[in-house]
C-alpha positions in Angstrom: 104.3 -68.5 -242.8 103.1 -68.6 -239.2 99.3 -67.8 -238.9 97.4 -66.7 -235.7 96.0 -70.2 -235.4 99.3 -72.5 -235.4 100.5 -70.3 -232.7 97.7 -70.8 -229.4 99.5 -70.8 -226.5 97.5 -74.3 -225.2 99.1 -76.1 -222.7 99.2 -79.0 -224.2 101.7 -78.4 -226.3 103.8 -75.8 -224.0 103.7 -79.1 -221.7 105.1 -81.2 -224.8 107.9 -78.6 -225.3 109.0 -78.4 -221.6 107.8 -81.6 -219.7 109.9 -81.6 -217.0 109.8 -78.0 -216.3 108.5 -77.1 -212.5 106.0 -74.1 -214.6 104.3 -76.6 -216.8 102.8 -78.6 -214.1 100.1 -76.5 -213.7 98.9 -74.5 -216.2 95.8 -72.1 -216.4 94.9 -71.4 -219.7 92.6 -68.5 -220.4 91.2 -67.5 -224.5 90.3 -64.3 -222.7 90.3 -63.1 -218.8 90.3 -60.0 -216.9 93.8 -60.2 -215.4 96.4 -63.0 -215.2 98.1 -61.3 -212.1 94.8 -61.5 -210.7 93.7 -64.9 -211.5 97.7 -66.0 -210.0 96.8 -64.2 -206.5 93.5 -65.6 -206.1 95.4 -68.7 -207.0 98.0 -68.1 -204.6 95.8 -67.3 -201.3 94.1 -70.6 -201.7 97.2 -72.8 -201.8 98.1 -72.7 -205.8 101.1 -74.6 -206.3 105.1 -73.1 -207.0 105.5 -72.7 -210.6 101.9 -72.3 -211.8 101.7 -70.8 -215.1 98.8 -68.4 -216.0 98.3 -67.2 -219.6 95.6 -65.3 -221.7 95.4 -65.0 -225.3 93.7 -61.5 -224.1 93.6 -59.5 -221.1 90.5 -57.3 -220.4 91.7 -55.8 -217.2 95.5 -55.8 -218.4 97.3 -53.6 -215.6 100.9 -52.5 -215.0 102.9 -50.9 -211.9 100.7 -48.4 -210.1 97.1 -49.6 -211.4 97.9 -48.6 -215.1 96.4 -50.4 -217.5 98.5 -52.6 -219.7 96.5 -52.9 -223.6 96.0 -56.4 -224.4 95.0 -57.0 -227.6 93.9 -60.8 -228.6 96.0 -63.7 -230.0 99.3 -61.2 -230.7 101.3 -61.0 -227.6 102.4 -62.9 -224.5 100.5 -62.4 -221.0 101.3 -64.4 -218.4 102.3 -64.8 -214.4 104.1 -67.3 -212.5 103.5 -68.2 -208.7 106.6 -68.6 -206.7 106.9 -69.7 -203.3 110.9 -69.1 -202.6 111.9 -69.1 -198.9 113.0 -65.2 -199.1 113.2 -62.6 -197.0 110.8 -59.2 -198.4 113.3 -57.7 -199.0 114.7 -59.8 -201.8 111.3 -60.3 -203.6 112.3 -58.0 -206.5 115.2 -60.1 -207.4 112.7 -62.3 -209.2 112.0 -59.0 -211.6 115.3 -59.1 -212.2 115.0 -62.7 -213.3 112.1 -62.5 -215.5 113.5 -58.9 -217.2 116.6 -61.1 -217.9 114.8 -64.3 -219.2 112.8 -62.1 -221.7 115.8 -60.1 -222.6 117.6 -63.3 -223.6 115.0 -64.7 -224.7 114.3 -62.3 -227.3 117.4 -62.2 -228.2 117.9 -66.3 -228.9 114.6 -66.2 -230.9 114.7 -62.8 -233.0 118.5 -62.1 -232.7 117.0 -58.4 -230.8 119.4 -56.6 -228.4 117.1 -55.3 -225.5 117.2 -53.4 -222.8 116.2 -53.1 -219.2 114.6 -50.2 -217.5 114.6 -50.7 -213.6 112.4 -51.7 -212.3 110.5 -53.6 -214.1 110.4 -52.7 -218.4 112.5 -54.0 -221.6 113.1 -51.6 -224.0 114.2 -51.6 -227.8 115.4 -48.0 -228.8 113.7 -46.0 -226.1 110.1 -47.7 -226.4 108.7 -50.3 -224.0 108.5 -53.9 -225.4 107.6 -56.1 -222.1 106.8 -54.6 -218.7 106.8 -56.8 -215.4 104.3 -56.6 -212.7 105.4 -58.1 -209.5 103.1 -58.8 -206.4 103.5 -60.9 -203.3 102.2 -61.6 -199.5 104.9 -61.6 -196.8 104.1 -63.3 -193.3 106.7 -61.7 -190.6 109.2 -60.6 -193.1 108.9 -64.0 -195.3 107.2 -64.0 -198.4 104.6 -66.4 -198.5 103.9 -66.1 -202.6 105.1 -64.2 -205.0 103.4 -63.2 -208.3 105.3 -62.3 -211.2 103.1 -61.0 -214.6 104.4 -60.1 -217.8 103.2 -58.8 -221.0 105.2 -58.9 -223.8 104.3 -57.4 -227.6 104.8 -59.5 -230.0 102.8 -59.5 -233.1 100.9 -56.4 -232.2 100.4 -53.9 -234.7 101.5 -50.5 -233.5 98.9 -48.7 -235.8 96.1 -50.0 -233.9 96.8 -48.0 -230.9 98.4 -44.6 -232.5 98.4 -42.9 -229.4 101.3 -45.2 -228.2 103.1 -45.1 -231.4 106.3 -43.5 -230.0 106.2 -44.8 -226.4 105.6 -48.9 -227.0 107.2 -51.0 -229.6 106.6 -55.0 -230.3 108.8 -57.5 -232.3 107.3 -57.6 -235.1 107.8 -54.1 -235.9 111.0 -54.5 -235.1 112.2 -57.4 -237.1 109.2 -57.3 -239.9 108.3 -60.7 -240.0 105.9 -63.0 -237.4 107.3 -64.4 -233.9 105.8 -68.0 -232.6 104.6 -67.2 -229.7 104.7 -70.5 -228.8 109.0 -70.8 -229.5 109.2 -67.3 -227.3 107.2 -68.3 -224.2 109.1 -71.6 -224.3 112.4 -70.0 -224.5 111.4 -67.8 -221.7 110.3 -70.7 -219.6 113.3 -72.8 -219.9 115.8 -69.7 -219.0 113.3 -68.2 -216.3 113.8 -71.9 -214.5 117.9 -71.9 -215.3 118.2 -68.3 -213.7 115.3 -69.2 -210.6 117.9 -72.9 -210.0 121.0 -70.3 -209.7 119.0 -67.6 -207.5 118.2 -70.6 -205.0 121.1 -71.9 -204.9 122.9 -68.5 -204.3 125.0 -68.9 -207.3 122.9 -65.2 -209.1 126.4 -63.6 -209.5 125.8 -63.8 -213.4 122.4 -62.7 -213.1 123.3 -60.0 -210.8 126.4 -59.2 -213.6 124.3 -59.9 -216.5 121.3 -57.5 -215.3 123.7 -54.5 -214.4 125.1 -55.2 -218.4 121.8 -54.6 -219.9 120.3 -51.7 -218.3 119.7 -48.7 -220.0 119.6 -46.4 -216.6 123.1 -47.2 -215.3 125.5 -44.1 -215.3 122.4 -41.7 -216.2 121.2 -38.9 -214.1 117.7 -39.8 -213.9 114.5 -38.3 -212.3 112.7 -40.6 -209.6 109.2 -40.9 -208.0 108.8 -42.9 -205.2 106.3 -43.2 -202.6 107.7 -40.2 -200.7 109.7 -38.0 -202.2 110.8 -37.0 -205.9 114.5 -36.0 -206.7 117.0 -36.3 -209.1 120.2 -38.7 -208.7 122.7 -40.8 -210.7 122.5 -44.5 -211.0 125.2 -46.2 -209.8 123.7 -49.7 -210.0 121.5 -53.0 -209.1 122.3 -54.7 -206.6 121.6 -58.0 -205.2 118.4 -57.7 -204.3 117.0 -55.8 -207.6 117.5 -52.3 -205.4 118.3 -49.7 -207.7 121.8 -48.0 -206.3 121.7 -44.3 -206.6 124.3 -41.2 -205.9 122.1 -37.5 -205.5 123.2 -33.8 -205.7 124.4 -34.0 -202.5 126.7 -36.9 -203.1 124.6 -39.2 -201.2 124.5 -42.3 -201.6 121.2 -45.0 -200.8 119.5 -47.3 -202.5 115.6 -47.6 -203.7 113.5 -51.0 -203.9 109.8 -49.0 -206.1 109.6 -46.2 -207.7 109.2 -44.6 -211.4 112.7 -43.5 -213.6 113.0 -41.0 -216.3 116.2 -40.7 -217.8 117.4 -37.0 -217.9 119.9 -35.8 -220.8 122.6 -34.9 -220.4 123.8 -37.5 -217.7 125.8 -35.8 -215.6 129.7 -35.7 -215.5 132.2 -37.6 -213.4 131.8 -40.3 -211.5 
């Protein structure tokens, strides 16, 4: 049986695992730290390398989207972030969410045999709970992004019990599956396709990720509520497209698409097209 102390995320032996991987050449390994977002900007503003890898064992100062806090318990789950320095436009920044949602979906999937699903923008779910949520920052110079900061935290060997209050909103793989993850095997897994998936996105070859995304959302063809920055109103997802935009149709028939916001999923969808 695995036990919490065969499974630190040291960088040592992710750097064994994956030696020639562009995210294990720099490594910041934390036991405990506030934030690893955070830690990745301040990282990032002073020059911090492409592909540096941030993890905690615990987060004290965990947050998601919109300043909410993000529990992060010790030794149980994955949090991480990853610098990247691709020479995008702003306005494709959020393709790297879709990225990481689909490196974690697949990843789970290859180590636990778990079919998730993706919640634009930025969540995977497992029957309507939250498994892994994405937190996605950068700095643009003239319309260029100069860094881009990409954090995840991912349950996986949290106990649900321990936090009641979130018993039917968050979820974690080993409630799902009843038995231990590595750790160690997931964040690997996740590494190795993250860099696959990144190779394609430069390259402009991301049709399968583009295909492959639109496949595993759970929003697509739903009439959903959404808050953005402006304005809240009801519409039905069409799609993603390219640039991780969500594509949406509203009552009026109007079509447009949205980079941020929040999405609850409304029941009944609605009918048609």
């Amino acid at each position: 049986m695995l036990h919490e102390s065969d499974d630190n995320l040291l960088p040592k032996i992710i750097q064994e695992r994956l030696p020639d991987s562009i995210f294990t050449r720099h490594i910041y390994y934390f036991p405990s730290i506030g934030s690893t977002n955070a830690y990745a900007k301040a990282l990032a503003k002073k020059g911090g390398a492409e592909g540096s890898l941030v993890i905690a064992e615990k987060q004290t100062e965990g947050k998601g989207r919109m300043g909410r806090k993000w529990y992060s318990p010790s030794h149980v789950n994955l949090y991480f972030s990853v610098i990247f320095r691709p020479p995008f436009s702003i306005d494709r920044v959020f393709s790297l969410n879709m990225l990481i949602a689909l490196a974690l979906v697949d990843a789970i999937y290859n180590i636990t045999g778990l079919k998730t699903l993706i919640k634009w923008p930025n969540d995977v779910y497992f029957t309507g709970k939250k498994m892994a949520g994405i937190l996605t920052e950068f700095s643009a110079n003239k319309k260029r992004a100069e860094y881009i900061i990409v954090g995840t935290g991912l349950n996986v060997n949290w106990d649900i019990k321990d936090k009641p209050e979130l018993q039917y909103l968050a979820t974690s793989l080993i409630k799902e599956i009843g038995r231990i993850v590595s750790r160690v095997d997931l964040l690997v897994k996740i590494l190795e396709l993250l860099e696959r998936y990144y190779r394609l996105l430069l390259r402009d070859q991301d049709s399968f990720i583009y295909k492959r995304w639109n496949e595993l959302s759970m929003v697509i063809g739903k009439e959903v509520l959404i808050d953005s920055s402006n304005e809240r109103k009801k519409a039905r997802v069409k799609g993603i497209d390219k640039n991780g935009a969500l594509v949406i149709k509203d009552e009026n028939g109007k079509e447009s698409s949205i980079i941020c916001g929040d999405v609850k999923v409304l029941f009944p969808p609605l009918p048609g097209n």
